[in-house]
N, CA and C atoms as a LAMMPS dump frame, in Angstrom:
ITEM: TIMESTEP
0
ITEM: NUMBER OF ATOMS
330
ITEM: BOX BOUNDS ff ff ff
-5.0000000000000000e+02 5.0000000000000000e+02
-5.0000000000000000e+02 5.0000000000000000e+02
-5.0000000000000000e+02 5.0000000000000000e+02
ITEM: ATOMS id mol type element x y z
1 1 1 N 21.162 2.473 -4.072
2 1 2 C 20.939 3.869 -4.336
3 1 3 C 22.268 4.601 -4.526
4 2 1 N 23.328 4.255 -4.044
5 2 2 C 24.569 4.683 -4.087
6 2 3 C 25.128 4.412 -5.896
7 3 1 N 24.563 3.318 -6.03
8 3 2 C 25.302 3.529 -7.518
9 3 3 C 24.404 4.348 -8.373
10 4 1 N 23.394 4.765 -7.833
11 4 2 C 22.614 5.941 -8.921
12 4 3 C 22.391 7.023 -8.06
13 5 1 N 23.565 6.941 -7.618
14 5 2 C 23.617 8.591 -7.023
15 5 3 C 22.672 9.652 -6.221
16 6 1 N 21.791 8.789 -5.903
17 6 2 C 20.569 9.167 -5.448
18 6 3 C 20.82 9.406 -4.049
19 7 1 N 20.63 10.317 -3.406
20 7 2 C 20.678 10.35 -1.698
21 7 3 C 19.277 10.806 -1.12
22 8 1 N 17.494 10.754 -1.727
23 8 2 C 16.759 10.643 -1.223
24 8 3 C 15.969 9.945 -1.765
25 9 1 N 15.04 9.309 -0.522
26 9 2 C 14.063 8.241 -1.122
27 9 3 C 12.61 9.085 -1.16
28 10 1 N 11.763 8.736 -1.718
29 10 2 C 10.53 9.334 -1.54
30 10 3 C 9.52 8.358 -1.613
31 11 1 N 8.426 7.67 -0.474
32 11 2 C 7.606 7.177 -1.166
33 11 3 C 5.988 7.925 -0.777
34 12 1 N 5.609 6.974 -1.986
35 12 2 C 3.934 7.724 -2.094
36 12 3 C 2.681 6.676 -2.443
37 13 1 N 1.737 6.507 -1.621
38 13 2 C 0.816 5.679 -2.239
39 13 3 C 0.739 5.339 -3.28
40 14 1 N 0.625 3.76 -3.384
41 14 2 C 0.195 3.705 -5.187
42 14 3 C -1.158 3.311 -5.24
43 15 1 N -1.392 3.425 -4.204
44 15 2 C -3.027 2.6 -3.939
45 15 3 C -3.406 2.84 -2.862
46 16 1 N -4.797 3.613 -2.377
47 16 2 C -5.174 3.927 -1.699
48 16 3 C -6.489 3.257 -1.954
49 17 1 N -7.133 2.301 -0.549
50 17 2 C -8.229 0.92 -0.813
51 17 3 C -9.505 2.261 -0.291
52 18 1 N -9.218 2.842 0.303
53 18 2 C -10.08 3.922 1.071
54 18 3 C -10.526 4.939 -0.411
55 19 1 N -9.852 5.617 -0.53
56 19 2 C -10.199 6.724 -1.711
57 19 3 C -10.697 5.714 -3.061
58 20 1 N -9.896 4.836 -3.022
59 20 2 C -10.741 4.233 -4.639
60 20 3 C -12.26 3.302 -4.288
61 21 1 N -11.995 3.193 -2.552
62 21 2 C -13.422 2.264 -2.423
63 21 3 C -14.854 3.586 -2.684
64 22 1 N -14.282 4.663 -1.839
65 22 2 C -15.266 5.728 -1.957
66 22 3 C -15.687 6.449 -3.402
67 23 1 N -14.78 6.169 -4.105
68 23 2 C -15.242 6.255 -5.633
69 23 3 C -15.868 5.476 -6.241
70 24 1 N -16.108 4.232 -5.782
71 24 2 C -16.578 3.154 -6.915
72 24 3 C -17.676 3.311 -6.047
73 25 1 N -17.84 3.504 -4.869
74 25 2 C -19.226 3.694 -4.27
75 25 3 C -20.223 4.431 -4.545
76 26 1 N -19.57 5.893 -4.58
77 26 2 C -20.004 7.102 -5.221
78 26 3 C -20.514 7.074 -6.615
79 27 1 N -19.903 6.28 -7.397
80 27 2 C -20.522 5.81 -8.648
81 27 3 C -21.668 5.372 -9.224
82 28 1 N -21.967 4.826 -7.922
83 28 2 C -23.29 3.789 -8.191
84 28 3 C -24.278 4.512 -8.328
85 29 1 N -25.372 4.139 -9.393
86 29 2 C -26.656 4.85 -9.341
87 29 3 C -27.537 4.878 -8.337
88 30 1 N -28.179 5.887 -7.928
89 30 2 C -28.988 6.517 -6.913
90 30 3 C -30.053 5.716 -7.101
91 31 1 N -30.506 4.852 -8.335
92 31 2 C -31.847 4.397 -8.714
93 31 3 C -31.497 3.053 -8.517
94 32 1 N -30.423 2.382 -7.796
95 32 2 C -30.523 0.861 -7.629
96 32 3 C -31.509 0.753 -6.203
97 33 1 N -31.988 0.006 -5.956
98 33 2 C -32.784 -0.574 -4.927
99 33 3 C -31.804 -1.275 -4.059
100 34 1 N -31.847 -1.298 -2.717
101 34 2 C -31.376 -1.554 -1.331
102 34 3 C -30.339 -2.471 -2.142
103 35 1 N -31.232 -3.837 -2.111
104 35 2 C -30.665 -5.186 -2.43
105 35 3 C -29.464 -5.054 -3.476
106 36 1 N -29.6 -4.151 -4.634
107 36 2 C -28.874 -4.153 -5.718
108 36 3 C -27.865 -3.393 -5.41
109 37 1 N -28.22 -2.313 -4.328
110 37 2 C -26.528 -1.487 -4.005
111 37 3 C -26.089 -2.272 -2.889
112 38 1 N -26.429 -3.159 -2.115
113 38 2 C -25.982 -4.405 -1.517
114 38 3 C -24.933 -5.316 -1.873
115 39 1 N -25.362 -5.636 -2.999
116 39 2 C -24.619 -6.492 -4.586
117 39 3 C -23.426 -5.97 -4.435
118 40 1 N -23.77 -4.371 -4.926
119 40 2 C -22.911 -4.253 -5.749
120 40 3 C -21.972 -3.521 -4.451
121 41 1 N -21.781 -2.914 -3.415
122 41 2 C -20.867 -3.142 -2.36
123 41 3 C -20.1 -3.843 -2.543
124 42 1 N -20.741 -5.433 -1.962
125 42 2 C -19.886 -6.628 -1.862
126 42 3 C -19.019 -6.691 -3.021
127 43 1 N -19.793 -6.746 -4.503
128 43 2 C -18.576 -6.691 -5.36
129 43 3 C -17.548 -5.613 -5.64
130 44 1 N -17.785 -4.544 -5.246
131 44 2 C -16.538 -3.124 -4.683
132 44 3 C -15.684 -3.71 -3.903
133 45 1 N -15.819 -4.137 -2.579
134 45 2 C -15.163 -4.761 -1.78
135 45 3 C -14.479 -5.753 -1.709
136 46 1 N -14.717 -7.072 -2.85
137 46 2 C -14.307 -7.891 -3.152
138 46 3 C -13.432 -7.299 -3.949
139 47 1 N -13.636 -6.064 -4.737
140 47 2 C -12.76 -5.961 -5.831
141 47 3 C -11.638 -4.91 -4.873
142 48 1 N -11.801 -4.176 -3.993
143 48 2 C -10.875 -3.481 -3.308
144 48 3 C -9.649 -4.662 -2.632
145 49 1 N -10.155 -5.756 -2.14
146 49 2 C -9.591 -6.31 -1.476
147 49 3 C -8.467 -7.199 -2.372
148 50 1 N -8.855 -7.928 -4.152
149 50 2 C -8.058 -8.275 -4.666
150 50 3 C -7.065 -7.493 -5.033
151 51 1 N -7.537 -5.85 -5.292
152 51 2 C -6.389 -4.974 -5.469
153 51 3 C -5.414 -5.214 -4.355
154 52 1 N -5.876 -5.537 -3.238
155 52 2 C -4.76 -4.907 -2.213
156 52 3 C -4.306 -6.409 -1.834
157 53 1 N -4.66 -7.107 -2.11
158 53 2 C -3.618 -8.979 -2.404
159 53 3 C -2.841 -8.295 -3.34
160 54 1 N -3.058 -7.674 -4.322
161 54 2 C -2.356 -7.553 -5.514
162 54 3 C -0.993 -7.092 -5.348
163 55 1 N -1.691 -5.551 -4.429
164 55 2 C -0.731 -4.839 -3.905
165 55 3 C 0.526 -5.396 -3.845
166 56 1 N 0.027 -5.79 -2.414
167 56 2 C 0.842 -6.519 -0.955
168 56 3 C 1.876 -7.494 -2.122
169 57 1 N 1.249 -8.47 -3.476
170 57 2 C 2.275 -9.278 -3.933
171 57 3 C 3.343 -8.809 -4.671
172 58 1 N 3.075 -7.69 -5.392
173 58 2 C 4.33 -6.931 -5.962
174 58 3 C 4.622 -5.938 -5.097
175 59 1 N 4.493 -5.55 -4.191
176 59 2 C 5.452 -5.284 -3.097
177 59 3 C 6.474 -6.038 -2.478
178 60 1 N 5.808 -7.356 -2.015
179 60 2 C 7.145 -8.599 -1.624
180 60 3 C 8.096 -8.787 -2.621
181 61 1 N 7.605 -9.14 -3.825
182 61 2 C 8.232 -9.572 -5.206
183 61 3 C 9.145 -8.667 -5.553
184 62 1 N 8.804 -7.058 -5.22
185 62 2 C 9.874 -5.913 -5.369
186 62 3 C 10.804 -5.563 -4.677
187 63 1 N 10.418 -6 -3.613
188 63 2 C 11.591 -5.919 -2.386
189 63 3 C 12.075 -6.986 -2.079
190 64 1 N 11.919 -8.54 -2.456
191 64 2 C 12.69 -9.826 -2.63
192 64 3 C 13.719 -9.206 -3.765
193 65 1 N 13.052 -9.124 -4.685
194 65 2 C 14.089 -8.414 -5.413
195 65 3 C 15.378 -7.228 -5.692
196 66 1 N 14.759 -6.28 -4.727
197 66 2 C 15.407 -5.514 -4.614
198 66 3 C 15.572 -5.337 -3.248
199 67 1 N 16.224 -5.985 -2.149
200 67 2 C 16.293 -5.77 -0.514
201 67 3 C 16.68 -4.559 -0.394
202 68 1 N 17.768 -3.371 -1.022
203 68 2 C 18.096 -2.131 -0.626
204 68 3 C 16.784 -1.678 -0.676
205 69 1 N 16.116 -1.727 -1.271
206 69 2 C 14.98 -0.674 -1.386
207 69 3 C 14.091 -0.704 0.183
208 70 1 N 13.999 -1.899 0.399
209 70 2 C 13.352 -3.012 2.147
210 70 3 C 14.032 -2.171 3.265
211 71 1 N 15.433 -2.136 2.685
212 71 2 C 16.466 -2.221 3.956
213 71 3 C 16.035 0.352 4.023
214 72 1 N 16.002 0.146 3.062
215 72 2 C 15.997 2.055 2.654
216 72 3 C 15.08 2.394 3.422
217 73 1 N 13.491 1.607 3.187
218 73 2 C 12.33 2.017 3.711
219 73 3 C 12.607 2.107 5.475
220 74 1 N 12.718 1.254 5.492
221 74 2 C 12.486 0.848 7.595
222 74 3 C 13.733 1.702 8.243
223 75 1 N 14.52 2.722 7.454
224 75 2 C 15.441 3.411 8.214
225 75 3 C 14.741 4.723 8.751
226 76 1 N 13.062 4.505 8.178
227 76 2 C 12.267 5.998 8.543
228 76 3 C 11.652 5.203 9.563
229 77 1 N 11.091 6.304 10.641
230 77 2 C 10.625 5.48 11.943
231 77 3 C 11.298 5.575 13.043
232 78 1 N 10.244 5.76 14.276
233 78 2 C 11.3 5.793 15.92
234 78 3 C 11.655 4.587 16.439
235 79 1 N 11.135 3.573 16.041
236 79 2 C 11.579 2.41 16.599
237 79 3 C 12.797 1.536 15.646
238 80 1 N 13.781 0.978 16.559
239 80 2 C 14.821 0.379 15.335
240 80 3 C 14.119 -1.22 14.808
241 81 1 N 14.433 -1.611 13.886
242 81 2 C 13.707 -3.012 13.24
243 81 3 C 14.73 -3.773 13.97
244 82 1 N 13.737 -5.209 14.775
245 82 2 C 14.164 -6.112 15.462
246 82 3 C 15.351 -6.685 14.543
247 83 1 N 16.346 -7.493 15.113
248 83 2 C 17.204 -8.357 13.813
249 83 3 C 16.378 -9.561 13.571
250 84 1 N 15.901 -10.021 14.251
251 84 2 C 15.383 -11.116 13.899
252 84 3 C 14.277 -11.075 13.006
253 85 1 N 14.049 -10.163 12.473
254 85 2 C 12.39 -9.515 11.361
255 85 3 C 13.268 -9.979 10.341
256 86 1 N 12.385 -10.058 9.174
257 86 2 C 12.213 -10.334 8.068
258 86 3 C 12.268 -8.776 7.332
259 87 1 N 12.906 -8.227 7.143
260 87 2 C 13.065 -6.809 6.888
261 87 3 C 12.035 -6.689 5.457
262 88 1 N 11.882 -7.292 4.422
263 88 2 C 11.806 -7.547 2.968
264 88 3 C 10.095 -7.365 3.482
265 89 1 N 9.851 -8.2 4.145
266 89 2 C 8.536 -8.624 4.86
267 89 3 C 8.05 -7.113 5.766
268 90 1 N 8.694 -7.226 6.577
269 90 2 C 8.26 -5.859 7.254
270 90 3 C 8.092 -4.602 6.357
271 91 1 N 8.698 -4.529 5.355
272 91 2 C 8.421 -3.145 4.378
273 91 3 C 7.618 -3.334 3.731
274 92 1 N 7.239 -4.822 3.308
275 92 2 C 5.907 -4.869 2.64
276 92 3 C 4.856 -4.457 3.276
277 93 1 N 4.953 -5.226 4.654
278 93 2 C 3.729 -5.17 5.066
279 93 3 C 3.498 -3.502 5.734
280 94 1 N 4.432 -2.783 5.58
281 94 2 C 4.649 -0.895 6.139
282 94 3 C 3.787 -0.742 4.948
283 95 1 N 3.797 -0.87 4.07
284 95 2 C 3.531 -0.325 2.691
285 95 3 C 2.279 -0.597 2.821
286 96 1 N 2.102 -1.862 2.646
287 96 2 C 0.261 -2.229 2.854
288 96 3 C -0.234 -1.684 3.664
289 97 1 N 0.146 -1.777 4.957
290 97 2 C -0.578 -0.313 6.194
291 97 3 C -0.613 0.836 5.361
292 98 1 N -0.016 1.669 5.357
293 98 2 C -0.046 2.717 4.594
294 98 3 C -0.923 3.03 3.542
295 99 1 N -1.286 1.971 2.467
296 99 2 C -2.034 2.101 1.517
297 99 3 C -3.695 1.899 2.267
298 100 1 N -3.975 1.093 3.09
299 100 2 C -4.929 0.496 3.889
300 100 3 C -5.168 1.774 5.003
301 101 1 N -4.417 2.624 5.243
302 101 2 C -4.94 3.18 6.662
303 101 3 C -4.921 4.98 5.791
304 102 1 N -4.448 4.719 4.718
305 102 2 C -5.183 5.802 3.191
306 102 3 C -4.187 6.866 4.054
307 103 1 N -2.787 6.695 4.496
308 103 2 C -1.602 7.744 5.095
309 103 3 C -0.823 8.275 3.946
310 104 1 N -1.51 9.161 2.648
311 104 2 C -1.037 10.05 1.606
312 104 3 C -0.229 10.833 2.3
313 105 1 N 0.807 10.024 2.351
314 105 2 C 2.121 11.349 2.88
315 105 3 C 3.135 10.805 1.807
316 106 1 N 4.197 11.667 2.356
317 106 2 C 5.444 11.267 1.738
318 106 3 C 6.486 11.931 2.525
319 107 1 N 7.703 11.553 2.788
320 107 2 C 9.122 11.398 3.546
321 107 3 C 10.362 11.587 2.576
322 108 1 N 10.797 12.067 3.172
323 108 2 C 12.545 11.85 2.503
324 108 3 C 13.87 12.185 3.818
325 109 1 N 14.798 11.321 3.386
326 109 2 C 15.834 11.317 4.22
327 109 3 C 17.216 11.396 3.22
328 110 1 N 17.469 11.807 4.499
329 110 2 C 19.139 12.385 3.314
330 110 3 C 20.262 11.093 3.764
């Protein structure tokens, strides 16, 4: 971030499994029968859940790649990150909480 001059980070959901599950739910016709909005749940859910594999993999892949960005994230927070963590890992998996527990916030630090 130092070579692009940047001195705040901001992040923001890119995926929220909660708000897009309640939409595809909401979608469904009123005229399916028990069994058929049953169905089609499971396949919402199945499909919420590959999003958020999806997530979770270009999150690792972005922060393998880019560790400042890993190392940027986990400086927000009261607790300090163990040394022995996997920092790259731990921001992924911050991120996936976040998207999963539907926490639409956003932060910045100077």
């Amino acid at each position: 971030m130092r070579s692009t001059q940047i001195s705040k980070a901001v992040v923001v959901n890119l995926f929220s499994a909660t708000v897009n599950r309640n939409i595809a739910l909401a979608s469904l016709d009123d005229g399916l029968s028990e069994s058929d909005t049953a169905k089609r749940t499971v396949d919402i859910d199945d499909w919420i859940r590959r999003e958020v594999i999806s997530f979770n993999q270009w999150n690792c892949d972005l922060s393998r790649q880019h560790p400042e960005l890993a190392a940027r994230l986990l400086t927000v927070g009261m607790h300090p990150v163990p040394a022995e963590m996997d920092k790259v890992e731990l921001a992924s998996w911050s991120d996936l909480c976040r998207a999963l527990l539907n926490v639409n916030e956003s932060f910045t630090r100077n």
